[in-house]
TIRO-2110 file (N, C-alpha, C; in Angstrom, 1 decimal):
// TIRO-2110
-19.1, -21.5, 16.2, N, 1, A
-18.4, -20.4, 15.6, CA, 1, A
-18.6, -20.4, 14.1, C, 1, A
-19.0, -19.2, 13.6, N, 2, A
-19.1, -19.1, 12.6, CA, 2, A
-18.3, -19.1, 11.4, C, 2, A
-17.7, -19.6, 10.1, N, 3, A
-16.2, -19.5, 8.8, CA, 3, A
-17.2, -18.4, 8.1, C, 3, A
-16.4, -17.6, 7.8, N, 4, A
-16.5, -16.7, 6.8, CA, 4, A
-15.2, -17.2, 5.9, C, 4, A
-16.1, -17.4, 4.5, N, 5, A
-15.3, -17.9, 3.5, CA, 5, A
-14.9, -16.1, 2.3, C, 5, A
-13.7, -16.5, 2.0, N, 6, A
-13.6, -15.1, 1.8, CA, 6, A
-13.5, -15.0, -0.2, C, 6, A
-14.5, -14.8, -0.9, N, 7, A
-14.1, -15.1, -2.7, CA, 7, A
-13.4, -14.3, -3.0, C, 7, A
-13.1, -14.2, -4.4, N, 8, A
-12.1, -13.5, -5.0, CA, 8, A
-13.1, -12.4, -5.3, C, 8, A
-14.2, -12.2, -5.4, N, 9, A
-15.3, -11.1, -5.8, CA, 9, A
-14.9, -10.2, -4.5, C, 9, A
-14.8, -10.5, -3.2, N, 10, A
-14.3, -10.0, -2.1, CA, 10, A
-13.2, -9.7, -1.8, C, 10, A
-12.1, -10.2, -2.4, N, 11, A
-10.8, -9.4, -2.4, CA, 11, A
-10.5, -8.6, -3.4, C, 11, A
-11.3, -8.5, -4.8, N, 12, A
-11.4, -7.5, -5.9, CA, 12, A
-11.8, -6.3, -5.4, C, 12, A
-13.0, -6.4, -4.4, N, 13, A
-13.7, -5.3, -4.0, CA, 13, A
-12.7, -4.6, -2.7, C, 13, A
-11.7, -5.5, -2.0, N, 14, A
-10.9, -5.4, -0.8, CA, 14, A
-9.8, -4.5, -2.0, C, 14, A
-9.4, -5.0, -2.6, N, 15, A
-8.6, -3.7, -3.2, CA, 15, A
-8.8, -2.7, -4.0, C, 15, A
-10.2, -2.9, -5.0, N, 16, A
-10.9, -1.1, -4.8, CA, 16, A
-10.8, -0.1, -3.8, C, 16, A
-11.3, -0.7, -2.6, N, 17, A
-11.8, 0.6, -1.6, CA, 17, A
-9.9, 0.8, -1.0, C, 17, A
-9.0, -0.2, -1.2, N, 18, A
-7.8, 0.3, -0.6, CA, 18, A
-7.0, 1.4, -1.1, C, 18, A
-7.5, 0.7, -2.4, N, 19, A
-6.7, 1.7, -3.3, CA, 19, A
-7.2, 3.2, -3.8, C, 19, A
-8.6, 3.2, -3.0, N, 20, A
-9.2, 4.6, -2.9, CA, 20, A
-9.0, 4.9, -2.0, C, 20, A
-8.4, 4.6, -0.6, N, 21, A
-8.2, 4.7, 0.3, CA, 21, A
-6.7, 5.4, -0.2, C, 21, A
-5.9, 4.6, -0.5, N, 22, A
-4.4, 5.4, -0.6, CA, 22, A
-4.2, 6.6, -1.7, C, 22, A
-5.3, 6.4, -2.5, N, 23, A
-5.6, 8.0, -3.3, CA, 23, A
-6.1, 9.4, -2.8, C, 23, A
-7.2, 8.6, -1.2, N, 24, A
-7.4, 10.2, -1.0, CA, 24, A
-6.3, 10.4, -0.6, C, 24, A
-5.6, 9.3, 0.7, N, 25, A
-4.4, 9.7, 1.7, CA, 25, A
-3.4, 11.0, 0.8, C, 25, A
-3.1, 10.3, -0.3, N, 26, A
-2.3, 10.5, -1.6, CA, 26, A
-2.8, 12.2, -1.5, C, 26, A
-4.0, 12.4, -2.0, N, 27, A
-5.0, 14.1, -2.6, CA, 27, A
-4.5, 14.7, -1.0, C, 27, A
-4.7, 14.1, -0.1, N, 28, A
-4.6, 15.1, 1.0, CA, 28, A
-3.4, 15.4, 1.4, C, 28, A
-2.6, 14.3, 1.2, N, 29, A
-1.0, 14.9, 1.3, CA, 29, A
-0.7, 16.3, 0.3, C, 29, A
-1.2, 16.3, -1.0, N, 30, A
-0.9, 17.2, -2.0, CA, 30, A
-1.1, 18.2, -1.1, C, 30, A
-2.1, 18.5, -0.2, N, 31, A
-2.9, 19.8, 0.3, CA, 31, A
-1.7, 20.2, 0.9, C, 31, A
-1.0, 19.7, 1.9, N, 32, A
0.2, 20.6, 3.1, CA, 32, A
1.4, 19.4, 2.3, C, 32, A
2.1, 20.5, 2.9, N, 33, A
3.8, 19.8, 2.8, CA, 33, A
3.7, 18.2, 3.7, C, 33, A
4.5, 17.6, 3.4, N, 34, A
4.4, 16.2, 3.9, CA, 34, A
6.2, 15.9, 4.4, C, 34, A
6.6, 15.8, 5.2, N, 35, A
7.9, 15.4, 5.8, CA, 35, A
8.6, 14.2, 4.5, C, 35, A
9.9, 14.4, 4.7, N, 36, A
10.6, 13.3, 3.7, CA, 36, A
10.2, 12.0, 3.8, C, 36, A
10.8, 11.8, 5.9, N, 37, A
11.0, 10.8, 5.9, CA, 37, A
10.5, 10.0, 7.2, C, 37, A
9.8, 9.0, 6.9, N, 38, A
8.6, 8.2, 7.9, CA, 38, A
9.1, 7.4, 8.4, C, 38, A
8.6, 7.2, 9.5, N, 39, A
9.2, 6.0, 10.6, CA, 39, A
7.9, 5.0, 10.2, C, 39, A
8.2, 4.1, 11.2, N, 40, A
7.8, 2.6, 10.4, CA, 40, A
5.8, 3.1, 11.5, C, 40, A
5.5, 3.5, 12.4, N, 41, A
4.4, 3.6, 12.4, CA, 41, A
3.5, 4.9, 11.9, C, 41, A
4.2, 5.7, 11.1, N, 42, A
3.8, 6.4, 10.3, CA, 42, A
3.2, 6.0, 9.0, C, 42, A
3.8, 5.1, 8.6, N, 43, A
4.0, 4.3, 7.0, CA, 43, A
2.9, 3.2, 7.2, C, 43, A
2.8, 2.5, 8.7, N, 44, A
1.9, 1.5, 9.1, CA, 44, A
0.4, 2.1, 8.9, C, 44, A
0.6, 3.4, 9.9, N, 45, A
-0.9, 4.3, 9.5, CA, 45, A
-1.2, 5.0, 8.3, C, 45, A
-0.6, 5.2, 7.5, N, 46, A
-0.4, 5.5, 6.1, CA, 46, A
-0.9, 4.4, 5.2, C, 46, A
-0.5, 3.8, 5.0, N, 47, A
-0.8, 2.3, 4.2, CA, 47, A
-1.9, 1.3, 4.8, C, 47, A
-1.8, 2.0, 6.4, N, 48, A
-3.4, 0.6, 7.2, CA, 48, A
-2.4, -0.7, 7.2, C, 48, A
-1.2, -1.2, 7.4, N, 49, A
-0.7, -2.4, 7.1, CA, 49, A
-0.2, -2.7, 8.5, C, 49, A
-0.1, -3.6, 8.6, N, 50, A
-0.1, -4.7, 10.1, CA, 50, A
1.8, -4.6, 10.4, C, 50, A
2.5, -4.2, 11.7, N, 51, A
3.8, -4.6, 11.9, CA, 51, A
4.3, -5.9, 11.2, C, 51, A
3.6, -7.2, 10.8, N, 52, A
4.4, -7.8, 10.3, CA, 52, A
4.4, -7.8, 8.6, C, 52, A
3.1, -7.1, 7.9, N, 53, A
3.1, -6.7, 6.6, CA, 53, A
4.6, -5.8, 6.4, C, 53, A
4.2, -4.9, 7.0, N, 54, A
5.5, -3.6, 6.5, CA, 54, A
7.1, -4.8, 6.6, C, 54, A
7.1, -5.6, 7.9, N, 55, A
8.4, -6.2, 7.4, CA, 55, A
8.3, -6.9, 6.7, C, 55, A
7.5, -7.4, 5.9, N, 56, A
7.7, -8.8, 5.1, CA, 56, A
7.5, -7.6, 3.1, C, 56, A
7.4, -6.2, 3.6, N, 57, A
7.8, -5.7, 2.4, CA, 57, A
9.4, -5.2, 2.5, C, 57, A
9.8, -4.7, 3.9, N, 58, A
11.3, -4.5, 4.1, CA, 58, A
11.7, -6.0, 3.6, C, 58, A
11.8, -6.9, 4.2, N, 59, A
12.6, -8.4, 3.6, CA, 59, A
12.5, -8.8, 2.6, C, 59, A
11.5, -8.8, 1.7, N, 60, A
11.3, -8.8, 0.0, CA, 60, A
11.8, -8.0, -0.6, C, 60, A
12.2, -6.9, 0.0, N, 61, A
12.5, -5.8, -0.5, CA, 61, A
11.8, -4.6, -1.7, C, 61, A
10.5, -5.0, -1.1, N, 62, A
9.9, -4.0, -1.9, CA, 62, A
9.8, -2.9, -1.6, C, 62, A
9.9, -2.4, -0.3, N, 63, A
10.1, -1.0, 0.3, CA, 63, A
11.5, -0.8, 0.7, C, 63, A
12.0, 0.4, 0.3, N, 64, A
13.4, 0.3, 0.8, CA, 64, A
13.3, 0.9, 2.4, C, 64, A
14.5, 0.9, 2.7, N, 65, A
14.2, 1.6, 4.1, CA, 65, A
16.2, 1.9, 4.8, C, 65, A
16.0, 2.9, 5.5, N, 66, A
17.2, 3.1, 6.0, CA, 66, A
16.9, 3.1, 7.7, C, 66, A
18.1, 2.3, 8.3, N, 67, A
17.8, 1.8, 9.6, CA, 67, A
19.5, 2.5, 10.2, C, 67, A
18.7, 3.7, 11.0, N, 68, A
19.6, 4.3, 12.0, CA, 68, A
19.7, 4.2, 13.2, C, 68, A
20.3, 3.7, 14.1, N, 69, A
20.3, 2.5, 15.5, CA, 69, A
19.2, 2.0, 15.7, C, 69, A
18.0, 2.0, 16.3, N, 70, A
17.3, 0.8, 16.2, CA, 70, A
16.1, 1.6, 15.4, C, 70, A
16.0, 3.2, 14.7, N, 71, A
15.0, 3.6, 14.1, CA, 71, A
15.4, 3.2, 12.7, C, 71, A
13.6, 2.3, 12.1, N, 72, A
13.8, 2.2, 10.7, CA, 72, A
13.0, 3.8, 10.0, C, 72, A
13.5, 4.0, 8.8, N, 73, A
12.7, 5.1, 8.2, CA, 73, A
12.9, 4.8, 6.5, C, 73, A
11.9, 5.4, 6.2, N, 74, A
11.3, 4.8, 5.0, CA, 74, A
10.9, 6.5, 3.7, C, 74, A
11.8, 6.6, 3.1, N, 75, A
11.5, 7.8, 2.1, CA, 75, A
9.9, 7.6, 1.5, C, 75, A
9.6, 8.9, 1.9, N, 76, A
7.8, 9.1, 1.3, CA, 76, A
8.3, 9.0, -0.1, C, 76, A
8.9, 9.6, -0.8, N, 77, A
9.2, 9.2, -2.6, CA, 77, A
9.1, 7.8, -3.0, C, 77, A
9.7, 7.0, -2.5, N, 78, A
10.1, 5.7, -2.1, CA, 78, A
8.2, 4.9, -2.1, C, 78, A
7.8, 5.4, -0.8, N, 79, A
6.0, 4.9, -0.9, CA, 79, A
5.7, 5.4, -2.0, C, 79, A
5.5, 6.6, -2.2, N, 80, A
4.1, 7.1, -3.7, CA, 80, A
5.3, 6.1, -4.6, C, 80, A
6.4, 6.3, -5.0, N, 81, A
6.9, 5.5, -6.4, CA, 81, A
6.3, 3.7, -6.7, C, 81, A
6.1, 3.2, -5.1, N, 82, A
5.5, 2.0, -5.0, CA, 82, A
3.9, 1.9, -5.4, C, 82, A
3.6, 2.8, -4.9, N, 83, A
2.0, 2.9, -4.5, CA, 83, A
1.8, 3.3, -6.4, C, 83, A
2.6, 4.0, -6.9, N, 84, A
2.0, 4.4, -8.6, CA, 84, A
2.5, 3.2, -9.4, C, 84, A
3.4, 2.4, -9.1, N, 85, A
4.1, 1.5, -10.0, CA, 85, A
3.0, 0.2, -9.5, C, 85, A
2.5, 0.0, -8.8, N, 86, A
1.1, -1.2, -8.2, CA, 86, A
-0.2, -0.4, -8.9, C, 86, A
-0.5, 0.8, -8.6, N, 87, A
-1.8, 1.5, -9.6, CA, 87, A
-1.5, 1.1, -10.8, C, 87, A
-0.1, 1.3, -11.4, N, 88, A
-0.5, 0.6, -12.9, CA, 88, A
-0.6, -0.6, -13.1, C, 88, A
0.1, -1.2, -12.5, N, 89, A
0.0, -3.1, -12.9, CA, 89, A
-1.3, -3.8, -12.7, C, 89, A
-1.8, -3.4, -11.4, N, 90, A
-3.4, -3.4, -11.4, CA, 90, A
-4.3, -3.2, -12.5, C, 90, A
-4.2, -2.2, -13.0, N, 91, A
-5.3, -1.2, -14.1, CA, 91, A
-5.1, -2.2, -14.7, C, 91, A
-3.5, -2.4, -15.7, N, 92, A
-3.4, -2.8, -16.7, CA, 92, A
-3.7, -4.1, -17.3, C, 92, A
-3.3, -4.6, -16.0, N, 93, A
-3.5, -6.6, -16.5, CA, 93, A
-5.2, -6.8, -15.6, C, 93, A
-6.0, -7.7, -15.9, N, 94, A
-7.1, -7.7, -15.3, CA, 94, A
-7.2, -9.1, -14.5, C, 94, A
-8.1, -9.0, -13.6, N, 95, A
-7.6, -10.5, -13.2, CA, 95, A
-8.3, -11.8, -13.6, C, 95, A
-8.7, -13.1, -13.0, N, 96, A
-8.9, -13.9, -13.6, CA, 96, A
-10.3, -13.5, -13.6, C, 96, A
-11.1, -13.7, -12.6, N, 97, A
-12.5, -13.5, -12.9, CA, 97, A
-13.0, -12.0, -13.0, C, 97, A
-12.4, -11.1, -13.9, N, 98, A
-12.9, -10.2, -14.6, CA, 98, A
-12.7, -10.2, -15.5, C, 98, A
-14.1, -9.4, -16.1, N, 99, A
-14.0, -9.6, -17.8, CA, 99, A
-13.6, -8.2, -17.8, C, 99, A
-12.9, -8.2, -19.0, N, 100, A
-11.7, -6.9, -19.7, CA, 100, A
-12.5, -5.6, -20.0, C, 100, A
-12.5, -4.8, -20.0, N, 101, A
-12.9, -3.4, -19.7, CA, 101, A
-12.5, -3.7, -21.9, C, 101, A
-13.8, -2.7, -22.3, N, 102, A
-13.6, -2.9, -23.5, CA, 102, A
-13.5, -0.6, -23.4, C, 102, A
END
């Protein structure tokens, strides 16, 4: 069996394409009206994130979410305010093995 070893050049480039990923999703919402408020496999196919990603952002509490008998739901305002407040922190600070955008 074969290890695939995974570098940081590989996870740099793993969150380029994600984050171009959640910018079209982002452009094509602009096109049609988009509903308020998302249940947890809507948000999962939205974001591409695994059932136990999305909870371990509910339990850190970086997504908020409202849970009405056993449905969770999750304010779309709530995602884009996350999704733009991570686009800037990203841009802003660079990481270790990149050199600084002059």
């Amino acid at each position: 069996m074969a290890t695939n070893i995974i570098t940081p050049e590989d996870l740099q480039t793993f969150k380029i394409e994600l984050l171009e990923a959640i910018e079209k999703l982002l452009s094509q919402r602009q096109a049609g009206p988009m509903q308020r408020w998302l249940k947890s496999p809507q948000v999962r196919k939205l974001l591409n994130l695994s059932p136990g990603t999305l909870q371990n952002l509910r339990i850190n509490g970086t997504l908020p979410f409202t849970k009405i008998g056993g449905v969770i739901f999750y304010d779309y305002q709530d995602i884009e305010r996350i999704l733009q407040e991570r686009k800037a922190n990203t841009e802003s600070s660079p990481t270790k093995n990149q050199p600084r955008r002059s």
